[in-house]
Backbone bond lengths (Angstrom), bond angles and torsions (degrees), N, CA, C in turn:
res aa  C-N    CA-C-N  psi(-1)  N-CA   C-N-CA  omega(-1)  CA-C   N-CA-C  phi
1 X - - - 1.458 - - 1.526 110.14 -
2 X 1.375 123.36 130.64 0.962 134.45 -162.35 1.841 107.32 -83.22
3 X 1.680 116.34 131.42 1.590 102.74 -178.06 1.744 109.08 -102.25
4 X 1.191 90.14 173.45 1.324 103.19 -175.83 1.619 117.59 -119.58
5 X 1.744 91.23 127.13 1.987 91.72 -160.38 1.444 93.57 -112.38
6 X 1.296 102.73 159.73 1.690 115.84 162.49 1.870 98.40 -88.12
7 X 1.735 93.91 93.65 1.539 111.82 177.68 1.567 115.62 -131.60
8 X 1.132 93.47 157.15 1.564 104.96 166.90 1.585 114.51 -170.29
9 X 1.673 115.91 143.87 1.498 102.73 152.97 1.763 92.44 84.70
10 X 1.493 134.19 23.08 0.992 107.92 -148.88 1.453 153.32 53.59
11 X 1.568 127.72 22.31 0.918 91.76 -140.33 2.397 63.67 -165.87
12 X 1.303 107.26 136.51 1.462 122.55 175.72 1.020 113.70 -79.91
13 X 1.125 141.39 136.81 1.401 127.74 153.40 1.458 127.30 -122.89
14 X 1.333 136.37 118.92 1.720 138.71 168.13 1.315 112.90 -112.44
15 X 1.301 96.98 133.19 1.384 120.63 171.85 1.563 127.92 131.99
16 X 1.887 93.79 -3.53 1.581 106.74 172.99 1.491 119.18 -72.09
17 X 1.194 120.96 167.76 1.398 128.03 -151.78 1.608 95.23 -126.44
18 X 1.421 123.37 5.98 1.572 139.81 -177.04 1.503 99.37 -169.36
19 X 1.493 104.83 145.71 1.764 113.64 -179.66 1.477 89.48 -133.91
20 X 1.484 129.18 16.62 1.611 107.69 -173.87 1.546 92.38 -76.64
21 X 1.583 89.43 158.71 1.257 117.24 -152.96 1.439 142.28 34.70
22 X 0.890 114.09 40.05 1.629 144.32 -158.51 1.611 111.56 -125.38
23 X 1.078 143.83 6.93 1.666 173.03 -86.49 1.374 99.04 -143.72
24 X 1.314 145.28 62.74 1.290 121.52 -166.52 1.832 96.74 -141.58
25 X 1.683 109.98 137.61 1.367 109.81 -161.13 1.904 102.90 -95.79
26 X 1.019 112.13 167.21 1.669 124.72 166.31 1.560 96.04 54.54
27 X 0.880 139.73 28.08 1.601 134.71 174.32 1.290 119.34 -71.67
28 X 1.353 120.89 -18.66 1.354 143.44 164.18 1.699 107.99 3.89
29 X 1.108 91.81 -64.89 1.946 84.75 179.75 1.431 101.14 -100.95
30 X 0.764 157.03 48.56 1.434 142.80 91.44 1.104 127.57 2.52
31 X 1.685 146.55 151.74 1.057 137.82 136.44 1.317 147.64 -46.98
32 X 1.357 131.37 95.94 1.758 122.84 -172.90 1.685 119.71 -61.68
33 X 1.783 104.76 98.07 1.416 95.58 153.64 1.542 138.40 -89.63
34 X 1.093 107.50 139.38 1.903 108.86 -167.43 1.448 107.89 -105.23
35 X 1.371 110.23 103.58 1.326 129.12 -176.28 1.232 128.76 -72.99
36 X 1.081 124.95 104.00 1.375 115.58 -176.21 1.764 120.54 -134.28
37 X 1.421 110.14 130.60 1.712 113.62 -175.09 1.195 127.34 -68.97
38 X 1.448 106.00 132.73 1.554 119.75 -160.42 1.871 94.72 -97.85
39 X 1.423 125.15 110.66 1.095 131.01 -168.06 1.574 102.93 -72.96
40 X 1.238 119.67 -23.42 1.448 116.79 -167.58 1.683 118.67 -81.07
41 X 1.204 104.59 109.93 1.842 102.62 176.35 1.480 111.60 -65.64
42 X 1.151 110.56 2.94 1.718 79.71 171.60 1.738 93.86 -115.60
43 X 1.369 125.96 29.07 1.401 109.14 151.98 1.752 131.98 -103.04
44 X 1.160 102.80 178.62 1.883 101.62 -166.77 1.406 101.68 -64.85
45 X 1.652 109.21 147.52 1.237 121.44 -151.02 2.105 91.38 -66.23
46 X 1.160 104.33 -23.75 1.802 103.11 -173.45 1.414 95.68 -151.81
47 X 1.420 108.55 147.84 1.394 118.01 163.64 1.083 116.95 -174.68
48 X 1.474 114.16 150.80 1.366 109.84 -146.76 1.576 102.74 -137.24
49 X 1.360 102.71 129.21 1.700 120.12 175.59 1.365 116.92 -88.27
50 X 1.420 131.30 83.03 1.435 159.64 -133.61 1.725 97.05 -71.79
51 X 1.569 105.72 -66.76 1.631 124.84 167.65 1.604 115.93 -31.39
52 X 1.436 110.63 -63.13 1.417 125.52 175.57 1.606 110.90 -86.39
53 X 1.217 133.60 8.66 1.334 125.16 -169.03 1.698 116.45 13.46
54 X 1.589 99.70 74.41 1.470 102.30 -179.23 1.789 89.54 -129.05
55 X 1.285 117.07 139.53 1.649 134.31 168.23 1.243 108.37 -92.82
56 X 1.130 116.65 100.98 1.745 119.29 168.46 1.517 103.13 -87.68
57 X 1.536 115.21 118.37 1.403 140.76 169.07 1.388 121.76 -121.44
58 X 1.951 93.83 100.56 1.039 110.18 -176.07 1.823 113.32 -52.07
59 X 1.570 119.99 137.97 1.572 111.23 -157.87 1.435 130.99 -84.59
60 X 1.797 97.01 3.71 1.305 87.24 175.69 1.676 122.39 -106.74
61 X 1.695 86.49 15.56 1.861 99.74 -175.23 1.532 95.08 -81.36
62 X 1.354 104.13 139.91 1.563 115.44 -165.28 1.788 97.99 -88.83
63 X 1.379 119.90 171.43 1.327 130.27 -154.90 1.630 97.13 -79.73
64 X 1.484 106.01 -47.71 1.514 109.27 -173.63 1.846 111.54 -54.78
65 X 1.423 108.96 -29.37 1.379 106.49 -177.68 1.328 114.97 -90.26
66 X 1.462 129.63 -14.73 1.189 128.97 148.49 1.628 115.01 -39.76
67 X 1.231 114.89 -76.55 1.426 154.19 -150.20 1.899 80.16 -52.56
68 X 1.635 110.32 -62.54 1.462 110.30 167.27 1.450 110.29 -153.98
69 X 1.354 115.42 140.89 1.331 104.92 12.21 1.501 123.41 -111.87
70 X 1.216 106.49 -3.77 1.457 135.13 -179.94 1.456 117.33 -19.65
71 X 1.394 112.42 -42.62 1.483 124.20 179.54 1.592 110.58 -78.88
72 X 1.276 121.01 -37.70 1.124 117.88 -171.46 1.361 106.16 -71.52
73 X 1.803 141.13 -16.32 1.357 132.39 173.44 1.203 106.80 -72.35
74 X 1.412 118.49 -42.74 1.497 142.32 -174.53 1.963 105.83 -44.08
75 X 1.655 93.60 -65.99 1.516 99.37 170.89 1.412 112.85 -50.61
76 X 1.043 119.64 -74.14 1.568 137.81 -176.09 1.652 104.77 -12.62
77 X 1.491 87.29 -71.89 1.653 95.69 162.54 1.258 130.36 -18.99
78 X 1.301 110.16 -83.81 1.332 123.06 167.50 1.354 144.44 -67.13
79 X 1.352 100.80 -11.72 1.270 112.13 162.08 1.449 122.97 -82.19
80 X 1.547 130.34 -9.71 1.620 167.97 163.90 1.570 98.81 -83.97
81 X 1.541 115.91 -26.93 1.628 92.42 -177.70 1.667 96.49 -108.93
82 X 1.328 124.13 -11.35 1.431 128.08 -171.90 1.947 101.85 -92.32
83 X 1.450 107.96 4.68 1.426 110.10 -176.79 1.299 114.34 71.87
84 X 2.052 127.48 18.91 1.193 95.52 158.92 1.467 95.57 -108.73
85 X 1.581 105.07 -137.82 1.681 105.42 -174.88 1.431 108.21 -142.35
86 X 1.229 118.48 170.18 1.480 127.32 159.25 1.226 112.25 -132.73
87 X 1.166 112.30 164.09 1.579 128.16 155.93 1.452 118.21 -135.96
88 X 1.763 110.84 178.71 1.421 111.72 154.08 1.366 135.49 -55.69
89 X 1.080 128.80 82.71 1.376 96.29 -168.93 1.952 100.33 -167.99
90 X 1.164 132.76 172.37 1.322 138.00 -153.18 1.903 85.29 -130.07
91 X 1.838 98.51 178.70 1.605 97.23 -164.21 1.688 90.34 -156.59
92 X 1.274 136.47 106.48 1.443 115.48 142.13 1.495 104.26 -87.60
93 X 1.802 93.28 -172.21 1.225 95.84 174.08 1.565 105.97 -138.45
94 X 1.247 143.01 147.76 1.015 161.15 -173.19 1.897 115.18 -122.97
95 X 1.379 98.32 168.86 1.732 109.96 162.40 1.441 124.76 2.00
96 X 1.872 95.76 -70.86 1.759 118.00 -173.43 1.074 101.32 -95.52
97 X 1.227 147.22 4.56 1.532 120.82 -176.67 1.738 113.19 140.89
98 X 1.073 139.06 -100.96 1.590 153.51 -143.80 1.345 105.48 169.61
99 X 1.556 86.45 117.78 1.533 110.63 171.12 1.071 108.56 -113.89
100 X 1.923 130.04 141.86 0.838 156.86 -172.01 1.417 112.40 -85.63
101 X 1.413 131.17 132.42 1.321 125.82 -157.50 2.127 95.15 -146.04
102 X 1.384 92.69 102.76 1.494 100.60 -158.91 1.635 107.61 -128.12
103 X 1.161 119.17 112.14 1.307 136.74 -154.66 1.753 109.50 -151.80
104 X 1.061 115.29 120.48 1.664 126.72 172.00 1.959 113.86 -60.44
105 X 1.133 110.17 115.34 1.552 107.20 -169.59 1.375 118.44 -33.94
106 X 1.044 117.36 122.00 1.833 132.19 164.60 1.810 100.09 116.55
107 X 1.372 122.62 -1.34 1.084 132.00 148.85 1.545 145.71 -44.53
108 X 1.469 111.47 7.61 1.243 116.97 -149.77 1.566 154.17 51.04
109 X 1.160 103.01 6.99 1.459 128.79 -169.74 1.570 105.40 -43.33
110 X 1.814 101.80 -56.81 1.833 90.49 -174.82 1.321 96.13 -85.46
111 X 1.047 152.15 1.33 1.794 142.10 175.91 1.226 101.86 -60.86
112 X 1.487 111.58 -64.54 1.641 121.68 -152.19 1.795 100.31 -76.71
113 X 1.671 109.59 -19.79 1.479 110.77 163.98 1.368 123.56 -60.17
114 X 1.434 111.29 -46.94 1.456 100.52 166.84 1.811 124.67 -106.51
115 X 0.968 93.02 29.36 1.883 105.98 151.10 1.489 109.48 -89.20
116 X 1.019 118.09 -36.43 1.496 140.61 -172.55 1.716 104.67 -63.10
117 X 1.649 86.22 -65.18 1.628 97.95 178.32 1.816 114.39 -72.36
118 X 1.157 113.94 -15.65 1.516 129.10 177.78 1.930 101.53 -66.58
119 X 1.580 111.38 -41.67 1.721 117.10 178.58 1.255 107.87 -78.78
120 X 1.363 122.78 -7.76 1.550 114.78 -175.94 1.543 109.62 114.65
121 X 1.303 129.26 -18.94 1.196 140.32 -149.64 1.284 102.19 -79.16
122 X 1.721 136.75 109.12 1.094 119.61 -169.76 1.722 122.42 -63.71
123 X 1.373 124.41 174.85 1.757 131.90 179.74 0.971 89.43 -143.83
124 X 1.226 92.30 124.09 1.685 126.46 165.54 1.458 114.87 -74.25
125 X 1.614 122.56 -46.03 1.242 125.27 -157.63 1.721 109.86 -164.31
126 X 0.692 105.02 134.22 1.818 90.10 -174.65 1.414 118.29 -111.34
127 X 1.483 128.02 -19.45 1.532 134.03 178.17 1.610 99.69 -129.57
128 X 1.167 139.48 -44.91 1.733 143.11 -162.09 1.166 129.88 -135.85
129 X 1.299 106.24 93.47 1.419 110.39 -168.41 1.465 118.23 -89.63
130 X 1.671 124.04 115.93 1.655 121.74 -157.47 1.989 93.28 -107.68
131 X 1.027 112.86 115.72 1.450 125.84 -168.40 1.159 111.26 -113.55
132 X 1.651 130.64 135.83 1.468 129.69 172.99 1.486 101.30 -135.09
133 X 1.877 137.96 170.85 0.744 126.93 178.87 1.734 127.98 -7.31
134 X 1.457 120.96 91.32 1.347 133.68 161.01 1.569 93.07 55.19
135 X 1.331 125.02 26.74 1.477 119.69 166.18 1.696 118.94 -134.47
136 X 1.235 114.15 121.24 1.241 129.72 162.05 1.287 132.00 -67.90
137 X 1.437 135.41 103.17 1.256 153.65 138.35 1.502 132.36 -21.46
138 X 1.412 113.44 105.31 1.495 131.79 -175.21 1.525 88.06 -48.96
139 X 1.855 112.93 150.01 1.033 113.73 -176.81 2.145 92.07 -138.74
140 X 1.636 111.58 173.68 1.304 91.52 -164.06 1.721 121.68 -56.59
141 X 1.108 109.02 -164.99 1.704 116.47 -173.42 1.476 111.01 -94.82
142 X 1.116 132.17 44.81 1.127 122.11 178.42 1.476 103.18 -156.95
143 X 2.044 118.58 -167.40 1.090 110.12 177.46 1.768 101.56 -170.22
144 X 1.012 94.74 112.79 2.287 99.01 -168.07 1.298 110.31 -79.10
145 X 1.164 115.82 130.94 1.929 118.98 -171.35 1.713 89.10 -139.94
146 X 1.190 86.31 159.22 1.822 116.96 -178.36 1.284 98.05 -64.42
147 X 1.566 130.72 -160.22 1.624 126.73 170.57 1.634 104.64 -89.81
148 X 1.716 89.61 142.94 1.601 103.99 -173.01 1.440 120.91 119.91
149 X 1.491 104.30 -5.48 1.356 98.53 174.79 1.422 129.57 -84.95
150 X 1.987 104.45 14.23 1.332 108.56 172.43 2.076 104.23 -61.29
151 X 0.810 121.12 -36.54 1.379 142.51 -170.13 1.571 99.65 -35.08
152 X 1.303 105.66 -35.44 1.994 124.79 -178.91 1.167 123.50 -92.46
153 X 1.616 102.51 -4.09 1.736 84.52 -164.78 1.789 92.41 143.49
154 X 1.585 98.24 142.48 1.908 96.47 145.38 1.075 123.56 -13.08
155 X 1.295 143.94 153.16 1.687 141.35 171.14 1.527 84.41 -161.26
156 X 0.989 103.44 153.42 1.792 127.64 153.57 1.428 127.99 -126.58
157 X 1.433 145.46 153.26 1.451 141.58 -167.71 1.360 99.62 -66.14
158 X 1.356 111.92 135.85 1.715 113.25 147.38 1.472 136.69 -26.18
159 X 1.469 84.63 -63.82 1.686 117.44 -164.41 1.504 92.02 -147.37
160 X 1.322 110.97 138.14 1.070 129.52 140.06 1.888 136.46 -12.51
161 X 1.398 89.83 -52.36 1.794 105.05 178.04 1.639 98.73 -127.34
162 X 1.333 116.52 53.13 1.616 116.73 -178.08 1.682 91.61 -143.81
163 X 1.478 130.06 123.57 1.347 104.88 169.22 2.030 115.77 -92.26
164 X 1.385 107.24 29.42 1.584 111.76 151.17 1.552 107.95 -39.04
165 X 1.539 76.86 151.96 1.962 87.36 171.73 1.574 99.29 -140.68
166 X 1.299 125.50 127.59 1.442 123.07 162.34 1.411 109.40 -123.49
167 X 2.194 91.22 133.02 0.942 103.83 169.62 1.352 130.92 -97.82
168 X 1.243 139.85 145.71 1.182 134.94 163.43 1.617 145.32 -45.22
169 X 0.932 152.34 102.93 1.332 155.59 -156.86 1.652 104.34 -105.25
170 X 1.315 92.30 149.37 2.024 84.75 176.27 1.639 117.75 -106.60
171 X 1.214 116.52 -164.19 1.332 106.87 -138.39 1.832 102.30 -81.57
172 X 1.150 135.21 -156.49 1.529 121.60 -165.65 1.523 103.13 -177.26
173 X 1.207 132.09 151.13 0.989 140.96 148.38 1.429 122.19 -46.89
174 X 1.824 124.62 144.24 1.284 111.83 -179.39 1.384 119.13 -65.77
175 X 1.035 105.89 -72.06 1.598 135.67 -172.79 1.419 112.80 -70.84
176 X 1.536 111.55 137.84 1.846 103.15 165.74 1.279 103.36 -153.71
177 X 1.367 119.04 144.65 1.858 105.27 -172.53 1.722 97.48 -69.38
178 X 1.566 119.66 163.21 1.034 113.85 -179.38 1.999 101.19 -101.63
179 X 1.502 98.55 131.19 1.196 113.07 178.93 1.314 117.30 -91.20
180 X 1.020 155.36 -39.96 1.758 161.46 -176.75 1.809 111.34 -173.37
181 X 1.338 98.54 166.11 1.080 106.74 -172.04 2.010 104.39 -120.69
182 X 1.471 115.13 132.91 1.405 98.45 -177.93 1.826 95.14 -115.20
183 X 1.268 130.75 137.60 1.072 150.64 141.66 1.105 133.46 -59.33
184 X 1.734 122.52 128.56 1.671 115.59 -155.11 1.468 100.59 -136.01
185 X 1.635 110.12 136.17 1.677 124.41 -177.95 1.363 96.21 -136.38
186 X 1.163 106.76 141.41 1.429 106.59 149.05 1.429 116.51 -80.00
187 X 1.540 131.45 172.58 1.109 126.27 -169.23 1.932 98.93 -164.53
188 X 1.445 98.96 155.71 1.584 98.02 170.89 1.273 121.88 -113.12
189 X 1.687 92.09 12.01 1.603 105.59 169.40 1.257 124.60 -111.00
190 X 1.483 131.93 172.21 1.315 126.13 -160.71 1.754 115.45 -47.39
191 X 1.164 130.96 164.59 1.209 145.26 -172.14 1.912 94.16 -76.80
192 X 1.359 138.64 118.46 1.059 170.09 -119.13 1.645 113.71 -175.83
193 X 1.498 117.99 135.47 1.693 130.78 164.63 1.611 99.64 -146.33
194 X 1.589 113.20 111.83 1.421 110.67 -177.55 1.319 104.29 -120.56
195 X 1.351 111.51 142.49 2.008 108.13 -179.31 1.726 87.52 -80.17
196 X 1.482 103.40 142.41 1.665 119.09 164.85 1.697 103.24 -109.17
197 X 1.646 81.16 128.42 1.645 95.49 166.39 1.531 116.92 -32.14
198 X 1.455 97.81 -178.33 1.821 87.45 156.50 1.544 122.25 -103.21
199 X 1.243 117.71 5.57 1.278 127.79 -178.28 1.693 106.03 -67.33
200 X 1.925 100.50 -56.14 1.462 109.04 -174.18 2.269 107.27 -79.47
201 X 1.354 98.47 -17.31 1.317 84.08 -169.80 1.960 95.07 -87.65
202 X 0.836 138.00 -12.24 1.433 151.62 148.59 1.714 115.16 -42.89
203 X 1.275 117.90 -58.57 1.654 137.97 156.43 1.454 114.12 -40.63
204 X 1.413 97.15 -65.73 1.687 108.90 174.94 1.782 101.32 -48.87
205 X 1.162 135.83 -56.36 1.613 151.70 -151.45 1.417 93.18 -68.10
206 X 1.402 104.48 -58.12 1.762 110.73 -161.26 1.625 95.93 -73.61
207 X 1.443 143.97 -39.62 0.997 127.79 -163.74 1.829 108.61 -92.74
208 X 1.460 108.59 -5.16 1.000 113.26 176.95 1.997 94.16 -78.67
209 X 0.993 113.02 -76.73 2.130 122.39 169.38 1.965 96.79 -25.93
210 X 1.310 137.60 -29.97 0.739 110.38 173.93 1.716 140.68 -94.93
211 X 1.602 92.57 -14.06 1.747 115.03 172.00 1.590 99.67 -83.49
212 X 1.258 125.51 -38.97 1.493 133.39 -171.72 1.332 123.62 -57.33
213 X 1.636 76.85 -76.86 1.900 112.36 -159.54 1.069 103.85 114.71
214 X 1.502 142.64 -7.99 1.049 132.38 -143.48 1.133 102.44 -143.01
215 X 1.782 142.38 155.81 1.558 100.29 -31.10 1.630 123.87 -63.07
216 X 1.514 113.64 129.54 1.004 111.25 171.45 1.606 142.74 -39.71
217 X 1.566 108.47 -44.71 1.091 132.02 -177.34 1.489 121.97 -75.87
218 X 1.127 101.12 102.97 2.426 90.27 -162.53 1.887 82.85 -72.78
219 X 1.080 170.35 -12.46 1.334 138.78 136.06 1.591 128.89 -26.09
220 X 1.520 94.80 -50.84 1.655 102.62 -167.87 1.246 84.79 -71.84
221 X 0.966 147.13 -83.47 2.082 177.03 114.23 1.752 88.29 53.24
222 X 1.338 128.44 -12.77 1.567 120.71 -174.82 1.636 83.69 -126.29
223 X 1.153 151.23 -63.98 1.276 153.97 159.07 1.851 103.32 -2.26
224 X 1.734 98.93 -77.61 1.582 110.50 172.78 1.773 100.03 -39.52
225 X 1.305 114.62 -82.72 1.700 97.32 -168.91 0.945 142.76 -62.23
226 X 1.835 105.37 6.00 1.872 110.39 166.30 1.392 111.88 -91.67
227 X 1.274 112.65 8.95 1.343 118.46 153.95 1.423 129.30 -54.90
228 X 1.465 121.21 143.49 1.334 100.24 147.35 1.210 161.65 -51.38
229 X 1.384 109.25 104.65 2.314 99.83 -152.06 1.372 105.16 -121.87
230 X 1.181 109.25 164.99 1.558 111.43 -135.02 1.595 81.16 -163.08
231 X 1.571 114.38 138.74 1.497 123.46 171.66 1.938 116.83 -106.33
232 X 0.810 130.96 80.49 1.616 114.57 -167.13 1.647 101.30 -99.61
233 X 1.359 88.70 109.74 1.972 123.27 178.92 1.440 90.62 -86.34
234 X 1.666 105.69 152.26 1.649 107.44 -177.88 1.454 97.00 -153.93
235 X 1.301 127.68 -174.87 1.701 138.48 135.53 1.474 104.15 -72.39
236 X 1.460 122.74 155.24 0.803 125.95 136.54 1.796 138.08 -79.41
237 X 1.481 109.18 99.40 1.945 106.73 -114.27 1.613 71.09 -155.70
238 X 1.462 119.52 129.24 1.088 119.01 133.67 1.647 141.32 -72.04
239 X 1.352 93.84 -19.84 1.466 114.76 165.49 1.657 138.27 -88.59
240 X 1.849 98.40 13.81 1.542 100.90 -171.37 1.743 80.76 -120.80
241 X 1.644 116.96 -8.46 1.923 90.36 172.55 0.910 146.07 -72.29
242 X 1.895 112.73 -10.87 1.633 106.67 151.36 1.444 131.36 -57.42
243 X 1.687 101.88 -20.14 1.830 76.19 -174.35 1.892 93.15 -109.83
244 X 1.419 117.50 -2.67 1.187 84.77 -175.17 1.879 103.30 -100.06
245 X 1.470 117.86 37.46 1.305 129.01 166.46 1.804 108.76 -107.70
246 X 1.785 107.85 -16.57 1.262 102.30 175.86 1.648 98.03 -82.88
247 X 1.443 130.83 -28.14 1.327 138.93 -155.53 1.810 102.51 -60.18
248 X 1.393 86.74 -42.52 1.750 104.15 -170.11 1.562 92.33 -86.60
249 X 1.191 135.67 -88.49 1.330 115.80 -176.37 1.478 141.02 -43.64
250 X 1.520 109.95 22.94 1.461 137.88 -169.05 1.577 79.14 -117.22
251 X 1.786 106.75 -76.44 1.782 93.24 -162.46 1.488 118.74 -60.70
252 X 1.358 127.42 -17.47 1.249 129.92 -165.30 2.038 105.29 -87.02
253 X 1.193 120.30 -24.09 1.637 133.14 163.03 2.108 95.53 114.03
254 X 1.433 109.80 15.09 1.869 105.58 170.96 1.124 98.98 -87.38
255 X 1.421 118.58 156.76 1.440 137.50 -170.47 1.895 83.37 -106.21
256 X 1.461 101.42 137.52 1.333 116.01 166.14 1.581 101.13 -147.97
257 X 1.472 113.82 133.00 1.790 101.15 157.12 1.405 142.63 -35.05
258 X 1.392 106.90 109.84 1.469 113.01 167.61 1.472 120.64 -43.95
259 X 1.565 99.13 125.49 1.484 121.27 -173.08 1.618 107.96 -98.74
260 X 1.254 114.85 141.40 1.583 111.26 176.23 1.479 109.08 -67.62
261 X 1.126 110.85 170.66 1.774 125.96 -160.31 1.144 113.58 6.48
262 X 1.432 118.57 49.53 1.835 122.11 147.76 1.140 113.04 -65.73
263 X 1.550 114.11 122.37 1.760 120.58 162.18 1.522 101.31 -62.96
264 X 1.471 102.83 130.99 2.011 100.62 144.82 1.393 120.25 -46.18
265 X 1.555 102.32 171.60 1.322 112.18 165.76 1.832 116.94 -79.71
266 X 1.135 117.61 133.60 1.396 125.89 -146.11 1.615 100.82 -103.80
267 X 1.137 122.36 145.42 1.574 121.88 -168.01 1.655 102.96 -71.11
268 X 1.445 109.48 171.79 1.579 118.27 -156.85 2.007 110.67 -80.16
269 X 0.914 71.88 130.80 2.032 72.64 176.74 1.410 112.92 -105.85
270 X 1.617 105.51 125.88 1.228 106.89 176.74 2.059 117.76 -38.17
């Protein structure tokens, strides 16, 4: 029987005083970080002693800002000093494995995550994806949207003086091989999913490593674009996310209801 750790990012953690959204199954070998609160306000809100894998959390940073985004620099880190990598980027999972969900901020990236997660479709990760050999890393349980994300589900405020809403996600497996990567534009033309060669999904990778940093590793960073990659162009449309959530749960192998005038997925362009 599989257990359930307060994880994320790869990576264990004991000594928190809250695990919401922290839900993650078989993590077992993971790394144990030992958390402990840094009483002093004038130190950095997190920091982390790499050697000793200990998280110093300064005590008056609240759990939700740990959880994000705070943890995900923290991982990043260490997942860059443990030789794997991260990037920007979100994760369902489908049929084969973990798909990569890679979009430039204000792009919709966490919307269409929890429309996704609204059909059943599991999420792996919603802002930082920490990757090691052809495997993707459970990231926390939740996912923060602008106003409107009652539309998905329960939500609760971020912050207090933020009108974010995060919703909750349930708990997940760590690990998943990574299966393709989908690429996200808005567009003012019809709703579109095109396979990219490897020439352009290679282009996409390198210019993504150069606004980023990320992925660091030009191994992993050529690995990512021999993937299967895929461009999904949209409106920015509250009314085109039913079908372009069937579009993705079509390419990924989940059954979702057929939507009227959904395009197929369209053959590969150089």
């Amino acid at each position: 029987m599989s257990t359930t750790s307060a994880a994320a990012y790869g990576l264990r953690l004991d000594g928190l005083s809250d695990d919401r959204w922290l839900e993650v199954t078989s993590a077992d070998h993971w790394p144990l970080v030992v958390v402990s609160p840094e009483p002093s306000r004038t130190a950095k809100e997190v920091s982390l002693d790499r050697e000793a894998l200990r998280l110093h959390i300064r005590s008056d940073v609240p759990h939700t800002e740990l959880v994000h985004p705070l943890l995900g620099r923290v991982a990043s880190e260490l997942a860059l000093a443990r030789g794997d990598d991260a990037m920007h980027s979100g994760a369902i999972v489908g049929a084969e494995g973990a798909w990569c969900l890679i979009g430039p901020k204000g792009h919709g990236k966490s919307t269409l995550i929890a429309a996704l997660a609204a059909k059943g479709i599991p999420v792996l990760t919603d802002d930082v994806l920490v990757f090691s050999n052809g495997t993707a890393k459970a990231g926390p349980r939740c996912v923060d949207l602008r106003p409107g994300a009652d539309r998905y589900g329960a939500s609760a405020p971020v912050r207090p003086d933020d009108p974010r809403r995060r919703i909750t996600l349930p708990p997940i497996n760590a690990e998943y091989l990574m299966a393709g990567v989908i690429h996200l534009e808005w567009s003012a033309e019809e709703l579109s999913l095109r396979s990219l060669g490897h020439r352009a999904a290679l282009e996409r990778m390198l210019s993504l490593r150069s606004e980023k940093g990320f992925p660091s590793d030009f191994g992993k960073l050529l690995d990512l674009a021999a993937l299967p990659t895929h461009l999904l162009r949209r409106p920015n449309s509250w009314s085109e996310m039913p079908a372009c959530v069937y579009l993705v749960a079509q390419l990924i192998g989940e059954d979702t209801p057929a939507e009227a005038g959904t395009r197929m997925i369209e053959p590969a362009e150089l």
